[in-house]
N, C-alpha and C positions, 0 to 999 in steps of 0.2 A: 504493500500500500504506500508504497515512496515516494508515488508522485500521482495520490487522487487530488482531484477535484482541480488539476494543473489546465484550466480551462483555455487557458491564452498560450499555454507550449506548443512550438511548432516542428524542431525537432530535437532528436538527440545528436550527438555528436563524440565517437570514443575513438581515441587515440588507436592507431594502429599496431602501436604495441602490447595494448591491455590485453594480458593472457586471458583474460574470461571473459571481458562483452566485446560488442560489434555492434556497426551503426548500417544502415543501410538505407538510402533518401530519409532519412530522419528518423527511423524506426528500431528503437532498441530491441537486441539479439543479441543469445551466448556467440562464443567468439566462432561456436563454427557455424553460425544461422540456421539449429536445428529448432531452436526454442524462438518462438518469438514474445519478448517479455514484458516490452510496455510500445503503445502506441501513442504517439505526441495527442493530448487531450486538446488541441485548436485545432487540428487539421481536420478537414472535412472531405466530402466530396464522395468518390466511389474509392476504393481499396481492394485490390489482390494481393492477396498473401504468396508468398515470394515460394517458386519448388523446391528450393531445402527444407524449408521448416514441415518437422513434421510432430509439434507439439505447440497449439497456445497456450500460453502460460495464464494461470487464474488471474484475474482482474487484467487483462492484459488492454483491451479496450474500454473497460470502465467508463461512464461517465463522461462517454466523445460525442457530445451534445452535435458537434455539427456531421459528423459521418454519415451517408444516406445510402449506401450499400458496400455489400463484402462479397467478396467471393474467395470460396476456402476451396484450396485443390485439392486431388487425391491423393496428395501427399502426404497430407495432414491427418494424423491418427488420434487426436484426440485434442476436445474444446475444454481448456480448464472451468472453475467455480466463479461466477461469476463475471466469465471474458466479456461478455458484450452486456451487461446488464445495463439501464438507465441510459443506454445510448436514444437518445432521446428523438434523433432525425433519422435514426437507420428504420430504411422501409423496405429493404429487400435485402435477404440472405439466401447465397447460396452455398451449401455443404457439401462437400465432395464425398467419391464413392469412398475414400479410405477412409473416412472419420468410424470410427466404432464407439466412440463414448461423447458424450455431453451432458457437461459437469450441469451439477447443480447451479439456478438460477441464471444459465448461460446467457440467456433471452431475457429474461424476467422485465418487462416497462420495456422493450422497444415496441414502436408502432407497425410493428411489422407488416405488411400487405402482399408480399410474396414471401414464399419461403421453401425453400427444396431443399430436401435432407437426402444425404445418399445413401447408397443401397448396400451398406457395410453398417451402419449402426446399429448397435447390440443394444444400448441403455440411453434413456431421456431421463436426465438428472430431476431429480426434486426441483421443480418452481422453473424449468427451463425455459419454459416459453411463456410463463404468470402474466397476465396482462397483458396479451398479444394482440391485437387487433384485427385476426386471421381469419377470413372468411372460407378457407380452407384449408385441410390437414391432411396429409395424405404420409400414416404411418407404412413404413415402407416393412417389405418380408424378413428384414433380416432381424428385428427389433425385437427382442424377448420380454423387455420391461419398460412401462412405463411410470416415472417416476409419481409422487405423491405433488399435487397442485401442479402439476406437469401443463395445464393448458388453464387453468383455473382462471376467473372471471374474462373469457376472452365471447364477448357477448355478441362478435359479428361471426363466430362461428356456428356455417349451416351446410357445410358439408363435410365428415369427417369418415376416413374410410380406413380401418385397422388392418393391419399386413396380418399376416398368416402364422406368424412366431410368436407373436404376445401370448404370453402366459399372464403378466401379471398387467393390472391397473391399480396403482397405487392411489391411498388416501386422497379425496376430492382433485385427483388428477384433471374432471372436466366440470367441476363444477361452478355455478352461475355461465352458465353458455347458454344462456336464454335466446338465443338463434336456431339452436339445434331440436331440428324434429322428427331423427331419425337416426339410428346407427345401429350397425350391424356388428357380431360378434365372433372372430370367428373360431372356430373349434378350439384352435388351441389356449383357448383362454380358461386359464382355473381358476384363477382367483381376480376380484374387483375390494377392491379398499370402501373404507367406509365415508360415506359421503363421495362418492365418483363422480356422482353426476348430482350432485345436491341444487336442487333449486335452476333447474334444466327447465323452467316454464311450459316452453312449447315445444317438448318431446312428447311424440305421440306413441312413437313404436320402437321398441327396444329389443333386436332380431339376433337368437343365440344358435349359430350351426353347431354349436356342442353341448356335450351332455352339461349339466347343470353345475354353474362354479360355487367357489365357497361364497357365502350368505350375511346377510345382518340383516338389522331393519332398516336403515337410512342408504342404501345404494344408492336408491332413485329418491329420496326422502324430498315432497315440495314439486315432486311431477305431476302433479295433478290429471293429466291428460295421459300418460304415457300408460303402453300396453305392453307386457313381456311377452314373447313369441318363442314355440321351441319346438325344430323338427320331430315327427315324432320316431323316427329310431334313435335318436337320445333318452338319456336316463338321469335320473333322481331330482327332476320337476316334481313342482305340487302345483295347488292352485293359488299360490301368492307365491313372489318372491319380495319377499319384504313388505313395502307398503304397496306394491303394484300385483293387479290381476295379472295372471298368464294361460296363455289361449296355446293353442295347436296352430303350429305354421303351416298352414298346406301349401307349401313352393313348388309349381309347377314345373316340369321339366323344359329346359328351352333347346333349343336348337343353335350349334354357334357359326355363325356366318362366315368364319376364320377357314373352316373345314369343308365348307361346300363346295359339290364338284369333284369330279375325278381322279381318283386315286387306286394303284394297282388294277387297272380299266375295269373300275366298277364305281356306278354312281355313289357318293355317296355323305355323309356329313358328322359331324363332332354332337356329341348329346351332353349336355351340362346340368349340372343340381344337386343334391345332395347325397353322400355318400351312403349305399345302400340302398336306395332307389331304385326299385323296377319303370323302368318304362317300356312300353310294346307300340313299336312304330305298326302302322299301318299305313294301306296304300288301296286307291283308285282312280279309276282312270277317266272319271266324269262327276265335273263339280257340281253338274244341273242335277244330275240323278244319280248319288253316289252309291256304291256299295263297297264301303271299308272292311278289309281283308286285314289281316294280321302277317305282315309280312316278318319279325325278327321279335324277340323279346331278351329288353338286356338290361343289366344291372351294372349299375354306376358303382360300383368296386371303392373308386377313389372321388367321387362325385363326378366323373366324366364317361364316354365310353364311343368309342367309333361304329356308327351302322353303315354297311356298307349294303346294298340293295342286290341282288344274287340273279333277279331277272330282269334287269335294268333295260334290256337289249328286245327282249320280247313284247312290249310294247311304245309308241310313237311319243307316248307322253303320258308321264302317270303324275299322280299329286300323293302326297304323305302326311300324314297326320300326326301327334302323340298322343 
Protein backbone atom coordinates (compact mmCIF):
# COMPACT_ATOMS: atom_id res chain seq x y z
CA UNK A 1 0.00 0.00 0.00
CA UNK A 2 3.15 2.49 -0.63
CA UNK A 3 1.71 4.49 -2.81
CA UNK A 4 -2.45 4.40 -2.42
CA UNK A 5 -4.47 7.14 -3.19
CA UNK A 6 -1.19 8.77 -5.21
CA UNK A 7 -3.92 10.37 -7.53
CA UNK A 8 -1.62 12.83 -9.45
CA UNK A 9 1.57 10.14 -10.08
CA UNK A 10 2.30 9.65 -13.49
CA UNK A 11 5.14 7.60 -13.50
CA UNK A 12 7.64 5.50 -11.83
CA UNK A 13 11.20 5.77 -12.71
CA UNK A 14 14.03 2.87 -11.35
CA UNK A 15 17.47 3.03 -11.88
CA UNK A 16 18.82 0.45 -14.14
CA UNK A 17 20.95 -0.81 -11.76
CA UNK A 18 18.27 -1.72 -8.97
CA UNK A 19 18.61 -5.57 -8.45
CA UNK A 20 14.96 -5.85 -7.73
CA UNK A 21 12.44 -3.36 -9.55
CA UNK A 22 12.17 -2.10 -13.05
CA UNK A 23 10.23 0.74 -14.69
CA UNK A 24 8.75 0.33 -17.98
CA UNK A 25 6.72 3.69 -19.79
CA UNK A 26 6.14 4.52 -16.13
CA UNK A 27 4.95 1.39 -14.75
CA UNK A 28 6.56 -0.35 -11.68
CA UNK A 29 7.90 -4.06 -12.18
CA UNK A 30 10.23 -6.62 -10.32
CA UNK A 31 13.42 -6.37 -12.05
CA UNK A 32 12.62 -9.03 -14.47
CA UNK A 33 8.97 -7.74 -15.43
CA UNK A 34 7.21 -10.89 -14.33
CA UNK A 35 5.26 -9.18 -11.47
CA UNK A 36 3.67 -6.03 -12.37
CA UNK A 37 3.50 -4.08 -8.92
CA UNK A 38 2.10 -0.65 -8.99
CA UNK A 39 0.48 1.27 -11.64
CA UNK A 40 1.11 5.21 -11.77
CA UNK A 41 -2.51 6.24 -9.84
CA UNK A 42 -2.81 9.72 -12.75
CA UNK A 43 -2.42 7.83 -15.69
CA UNK A 44 -5.58 7.05 -17.57
CA UNK A 45 -6.72 6.18 -20.78
CA UNK A 46 -6.65 2.31 -22.04
CA UNK A 47 -3.60 -0.09 -20.77
CA UNK A 48 -2.11 -3.55 -21.99
CA UNK A 49 -0.21 -5.27 -19.79
CA UNK A 50 3.05 -5.98 -21.18
CA UNK A 51 3.86 -10.21 -22.28
CA UNK A 52 6.40 -10.92 -19.55
CA UNK A 53 4.35 -10.29 -16.80
CA UNK A 54 2.65 -13.19 -15.68
CA UNK A 55 1.43 -12.13 -12.04
CA UNK A 56 -0.44 -8.77 -10.83
CA UNK A 57 0.42 -7.83 -7.95
CA UNK A 58 -2.57 -7.17 -5.01
CA UNK A 59 -3.49 -3.55 -5.02
CA UNK A 60 -1.51 -3.08 -8.16
CA UNK A 61 -4.15 -0.68 -9.86
CA UNK A 62 -5.96 0.53 -6.98
CA UNK A 63 -7.77 3.53 -6.94
CA UNK A 64 -6.65 4.68 -10.90
CA UNK A 65 -9.64 6.80 -10.80
CA UNK A 66 -8.89 7.84 -14.44
CA UNK A 67 -8.11 4.21 -16.39
CA UNK A 68 -11.16 3.26 -18.62
CA UNK A 69 -9.83 -0.03 -19.98
CA UNK A 70 -7.32 -3.01 -19.45
CA UNK A 71 -6.47 -5.78 -21.33
CA UNK A 72 -4.78 -8.66 -19.53
CA UNK A 73 -3.00 -11.27 -21.91
CA UNK A 74 -2.56 -14.96 -21.73
CA UNK A 75 0.32 -14.51 -20.05
CA UNK A 76 -0.93 -13.57 -17.07
CA UNK A 77 -1.63 -16.27 -14.47
CA UNK A 78 -3.06 -14.66 -11.80
CA UNK A 79 -5.18 -11.04 -10.75
CA UNK A 80 -3.96 -10.23 -7.07
CA UNK A 81 -6.45 -8.88 -3.99
CA UNK A 82 -7.67 -6.11 -4.76
CA UNK A 83 -5.68 -5.18 -8.32
CA UNK A 84 -8.28 -3.13 -9.94
CA UNK A 85 -10.70 -2.24 -7.00
CA UNK A 86 -12.24 1.44 -7.00
CA UNK A 87 -10.91 2.07 -10.28
CA UNK A 88 -13.59 4.23 -10.61
CA UNK A 89 -13.49 5.16 -14.86
CA UNK A 90 -12.55 1.53 -15.90
CA UNK A 91 -15.49 0.32 -18.07
CA UNK A 92 -14.06 -2.52 -19.97
CA UNK A 93 -11.83 -5.54 -18.87
CA UNK A 94 -10.58 -7.87 -20.70
CA UNK A 95 -8.91 -11.22 -19.03
CA UNK A 96 -6.85 -13.58 -20.87
CA UNK A 97 -7.07 -17.20 -21.41
CA UNK A 98 -4.02 -17.95 -18.82
CA UNK A 99 -5.54 -16.09 -15.97
CA UNK A 100 -6.65 -19.03 -13.47
CA UNK A 101 -7.24 -17.10 -10.26
CA UNK A 102 -8.82 -13.75 -9.21
CA UNK A 103 -8.19 -12.52 -6.14
CA UNK A 104 -10.45 -11.30 -3.86
CA UNK A 105 -12.29 -7.93 -4.48
CA UNK A 106 -10.20 -7.73 -7.93
CA UNK A 107 -13.29 -5.63 -9.53
CA UNK A 108 -15.16 -4.75 -6.59
CA UNK A 109 -16.64 -0.52 -7.58
CA UNK A 110 -15.48 -0.55 -11.04
CA UNK A 111 -18.23 0.46 -13.42
CA UNK A 112 -17.77 -2.04 -15.59
CA UNK A 113 -19.98 -2.51 -18.83
CA UNK A 114 -17.85 -5.11 -20.77
CA UNK A 115 -16.11 -7.67 -19.30
CA UNK A 116 -14.53 -11.13 -20.65
CA UNK A 117 -13.00 -13.51 -18.60
CA UNK A 118 -10.89 -16.25 -20.08
CA UNK A 119 -11.29 -19.78 -20.54
CA UNK A 120 -8.58 -20.91 -17.97
CA UNK A 121 -10.08 -19.41 -14.71
CA UNK A 122 -10.59 -21.81 -11.88
CA UNK A 123 -11.77 -19.35 -8.96
CA UNK A 124 -13.69 -15.76 -8.71
CA UNK A 125 -12.30 -14.35 -5.57
CA UNK A 126 -14.67 -13.10 -2.76
CA UNK A 127 -16.23 -9.57 -3.62
CA UNK A 128 -14.56 -9.64 -7.32
CA UNK A 129 -16.63 -8.03 -9.37
CA UNK A 130 -19.01 -6.25 -5.90
CA UNK A 131 -20.79 -3.59 -7.56
CA UNK A 132 -20.26 -4.00 -11.14
CA UNK A 133 -22.56 -2.49 -13.39
CA UNK A 134 -22.68 -5.76 -15.70
CA UNK A 135 -25.46 -6.23 -17.75
CA UNK A 136 -23.85 -9.60 -18.51
CA UNK A 137 -21.85 -12.45 -17.11
CA UNK A 138 -20.85 -15.07 -18.85
CA UNK A 139 -19.01 -17.62 -16.39
CA UNK A 140 -16.88 -19.47 -18.49
CA UNK A 141 -16.37 -23.86 -18.31
CA UNK A 142 -13.24 -23.89 -16.80
CA UNK A 143 -14.60 -22.19 -13.29
CA UNK A 144 -15.14 -24.56 -10.21
CA UNK A 145 -15.87 -21.79 -7.73
CA UNK A 146 -17.47 -18.88 -7.31
CA UNK A 147 -16.53 -16.61 -4.66
CA UNK A 148 -18.86 -15.39 -1.75
CA UNK A 149 -20.46 -11.58 -2.95
CA UNK A 150 -18.79 -12.43 -6.19
CA UNK A 151 -21.33 -10.21 -8.23
CA UNK A 152 -23.36 -8.80 -5.34
CA UNK A 153 -25.44 -5.70 -5.69
CA UNK A 154 -24.68 -5.40 -9.54
CA UNK A 155 -28.45 -4.57 -10.34
CA UNK A 156 -28.03 -4.01 -14.24
CA UNK A 157 -27.53 -7.75 -14.30
CA UNK A 158 -30.13 -9.68 -16.60
CA UNK A 159 -28.24 -12.04 -18.25
CA UNK A 160 -26.05 -14.60 -16.43
CA UNK A 161 -25.02 -17.95 -17.82
CA UNK A 162 -22.85 -20.43 -15.43
CA UNK A 163 -20.10 -22.67 -17.23
CA UNK A 164 -20.39 -26.32 -16.61
CA UNK A 165 -17.51 -26.70 -13.74
CA UNK A 166 -19.05 -24.63 -10.96
CA UNK A 167 -19.57 -26.72 -8.01
CA UNK A 168 -19.62 -24.12 -5.67
CA UNK A 169 -21.78 -20.49 -5.26
CA UNK A 170 -20.50 -18.93 -2.47
CA UNK A 171 -22.36 -16.78 0.34
CA UNK A 172 -24.68 -13.97 -1.42
CA UNK A 173 -22.28 -14.37 -4.51
CA UNK A 174 -25.43 -12.78 -6.73
CA UNK A 175 -27.35 -11.02 -4.45
CA UNK A 176 -29.45 -7.71 -4.82
CA UNK A 177 -29.24 -8.34 -8.88
CA UNK A 178 -32.66 -7.13 -9.11
CA UNK A 179 -32.39 -7.27 -13.00
CA UNK A 180 -32.17 -10.92 -13.12
CA UNK A 181 -35.13 -13.05 -14.17
CA UNK A 182 -33.79 -16.12 -14.96
CA UNK A 183 -30.75 -18.54 -14.44
CA UNK A 184 -29.84 -21.77 -15.04
CA UNK A 185 -27.85 -24.26 -13.06
CA UNK A 186 -25.84 -26.53 -14.22
CA UNK A 187 -25.32 -30.16 -13.14
CA UNK A 188 -22.27 -29.76 -11.74
CA UNK A 189 -23.29 -27.43 -9.02
CA UNK A 190 -23.48 -28.98 -5.35
CA UNK A 191 -23.43 -26.43 -3.24
CA UNK A 192 -25.17 -22.59 -3.31
CA UNK A 193 -24.14 -20.30 -0.08
CA UNK A 194 -26.47 -18.63 1.93
CA UNK A 195 -28.10 -15.60 0.66
CA UNK A 196 -26.89 -16.29 -3.26
CA UNK A 197 -29.24 -14.75 -4.62
CA UNK A 198 -30.83 -12.76 -1.80
CA UNK A 199 -33.31 -10.09 -2.65
CA UNK A 200 -33.19 -11.03 -6.77
CA UNK A 201 -36.69 -9.16 -7.03
CA UNK A 202 -37.57 -10.00 -10.54
CA UNK A 203 -36.40 -13.62 -10.69
CA UNK A 204 -38.95 -15.79 -11.93
CA UNK A 205 -37.39 -19.18 -12.75
CA UNK A 206 -34.48 -20.65 -11.20
CA UNK A 207 -33.51 -23.85 -13.65
CA UNK A 208 -31.34 -26.98 -11.92
CA UNK A 209 -29.97 -29.75 -14.65
CA UNK A 210 -28.72 -31.58 -11.58
CA UNK A 211 -29.68 -33.58 -8.92
CA UNK A 212 -30.52 -31.32 -5.82
CA UNK A 213 -27.57 -29.13 -4.19
CA UNK A 214 -26.99 -28.44 -0.53
CA UNK A 215 -29.87 -26.29 1.18
CA UNK A 216 -30.83 -23.56 3.61
CA UNK A 217 -33.61 -21.35 3.94
CA UNK A 218 -32.44 -17.96 2.48
CA UNK A 219 -30.88 -19.17 -1.02
CA UNK A 220 -33.44 -17.33 -2.87
CA UNK A 221 -34.78 -15.42 0.43
CA UNK A 222 -36.97 -11.95 -0.93
CA UNK A 223 -37.60 -13.65 -4.44
CA UNK A 224 -40.91 -13.38 -4.24
CA UNK A 225 -41.60 -14.27 -7.95
CA UNK A 226 -39.17 -16.99 -8.58
CA UNK A 227 -39.91 -20.77 -9.36
CA UNK A 228 -37.32 -23.63 -8.73
CA UNK A 229 -37.28 -26.14 -11.66
CA UNK A 230 -35.65 -29.70 -11.64
CA UNK A 231 -35.35 -32.21 -14.56
CA UNK A 232 -36.87 -35.12 -13.59
CA UNK A 233 -34.06 -37.88 -13.80
CA UNK A 234 -32.48 -35.94 -10.88
CA UNK A 235 -32.69 -36.67 -7.33
CA UNK A 236 -33.20 -35.47 -3.75
CA UNK A 237 -35.91 -32.50 -4.77
CA UNK A 238 -38.90 -31.84 -2.50
CA UNK A 239 -41.54 -29.41 -2.84
CA UNK A 240 -39.64 -26.32 -1.59
CA UNK A 241 -36.34 -25.50 -1.73
CA UNK A 242 -36.03 -23.06 0.87
CA UNK A 243 -38.50 -20.21 0.64
CA UNK A 244 -39.21 -21.17 -3.00
CA UNK A 245 -41.88 -23.70 -4.67
CA UNK A 246 -40.32 -26.40 -7.15
CA UNK A 247 -42.12 -27.72 -10.05
CA UNK A 248 -40.91 -30.43 -12.72
CA UNK A 249 -38.94 -29.02 -15.80
CA UNK A 250 -40.35 -30.68 -18.72
CA UNK A 251 -37.29 -29.44 -21.26
CA UNK A 252 -38.14 -30.45 -24.56
CA UNK A 253 -35.62 -32.00 -26.75
CA UNK A 254 -34.26 -29.76 -29.59
CA UNK A 255 -32.61 -30.39 -32.48
CA UNK A 256 -29.12 -28.50 -33.19
CA UNK A 257 -28.67 -26.73 -36.35
CA UNK A 258 -24.78 -27.18 -35.96
CA UNK A 259 -25.26 -30.85 -37.15
CA UNK A 260 -27.80 -30.76 -39.80
CA UNK A 261 -27.04 -32.31 -43.08
CA UNK A 262 -24.93 -34.92 -44.33
CA UNK A 263 -22.75 -36.91 -42.70
CA UNK A 264 -21.06 -40.55 -43.60
CA UNK A 265 -23.90 -40.14 -46.63
CA UNK A 266 -26.63 -40.23 -44.55
CA UNK A 267 -29.00 -37.41 -43.74
CA UNK A 268 -28.90 -36.59 -40.62
CA UNK A 269 -28.62 -34.12 -37.22
CA UNK A 270 -27.40 -33.51 -33.56
CA UNK A 271 -30.29 -34.01 -30.79
CA UNK A 272 -29.60 -31.87 -27.57
CA UNK A 273 -31.33 -31.93 -23.74
CA UNK A 274 -30.83 -33.49 -20.87
CA UNK A 275 -28.80 -36.34 -19.86
CA UNK A 276 -30.99 -39.59 -19.81
CA UNK A 277 -33.49 -38.52 -22.01
CA UNK A 278 -35.23 -40.62 -24.42
CA UNK A 279 -36.34 -39.18 -27.56
CA UNK A 280 -37.91 -41.02 -30.75
CA UNK A 281 -37.44 -39.06 -33.87
CA UNK A 282 -40.13 -39.61 -36.27
CA UNK A 283 -40.61 -39.19 -39.92
CA UNK A 284 -43.28 -38.20 -42.96
CA UNK A 285 -43.55 -37.60 -45.97
CA UNK A 286 -46.66 -35.18 -46.12
CA UNK A 287 -47.33 -32.19 -43.89
CA UNK A 288 -51.07 -31.78 -45.35
CA UNK A 289 -51.92 -35.27 -44.35
CA UNK A 290 -49.29 -36.74 -42.10
CA UNK A 291 -48.64 -40.15 -40.97
CA UNK A 292 -45.70 -40.05 -38.31
CA UNK A 293 -43.77 -43.28 -38.27
CA UNK A 294 -41.10 -43.94 -35.68
CA UNK A 295 -38.02 -43.82 -37.48
CA UNK A 296 -34.90 -44.22 -34.57
CA UNK A 297 -35.28 -44.09 -30.80
CA UNK A 298 -32.21 -42.72 -28.62
CA UNK A 299 -31.12 -41.73 -25.45
CA UNK A 300 -29.02 -38.78 -24.71
CA UNK A 301 -26.34 -40.76 -22.70
CA UNK A 302 -24.43 -37.28 -22.19
CA UNK A 303 -27.41 -34.81 -22.96
CA UNK A 304 -26.66 -35.10 -26.74
CA UNK A 305 -26.99 -37.85 -29.37
CA UNK A 306 -26.54 -38.00 -33.27
CA UNK A 307 -29.79 -39.59 -35.46
CA UNK A 308 -28.80 -40.28 -38.54
CA UNK A 309 -31.93 -41.26 -40.99
CA UNK A 310 -31.02 -45.11 -42.57
CA UNK A 311 -33.75 -44.50 -45.47
CA UNK A 312 -32.99 -41.19 -46.22
CA UNK A 313 -32.47 -42.18 -50.09
CA UNK A 314 -35.96 -43.81 -50.57
CA UNK A 315 -37.85 -41.03 -50.50
CA UNK A 316 -37.93 -37.30 -52.58
CA UNK A 317 -38.48 -35.54 -49.35
CA UNK A 318 -39.45 -36.49 -45.81
CA UNK A 319 -40.20 -34.00 -42.75
CA UNK A 320 -39.13 -35.23 -38.93
CA UNK A 321 -40.42 -34.76 -35.81
CA UNK A 322 -39.56 -35.31 -31.95
Amino acid sequence: QAFYYCTSLIAFKVDALNPVYSSLNGVLFNVGQTTLIQFPGGVGGSYTVPATVTNIADTAFYYCQNLASVTIPDNVLSIGVVAFADCVGLTNATIGNGVTSIGDNAFSYCPLTSLTIGNNVISIGDEAFYGCPLASVTIPNSVTSIGSQAFTSDSSLTNLIIGNSVTNIGDSAFAFCTSLTSVTFPASVTSIGNYAFYYCTNLTGAYFQGNAPSRDWFQFYYDNKATVYYLPVTDGWTSWFGTRPVVQWNLPPQISPAGLGMQMNQFGFNLTGFSGQVVVVEACTDLANPDWQPVQTNTLTTGSAYFSDPQWTNYPGRFYRL
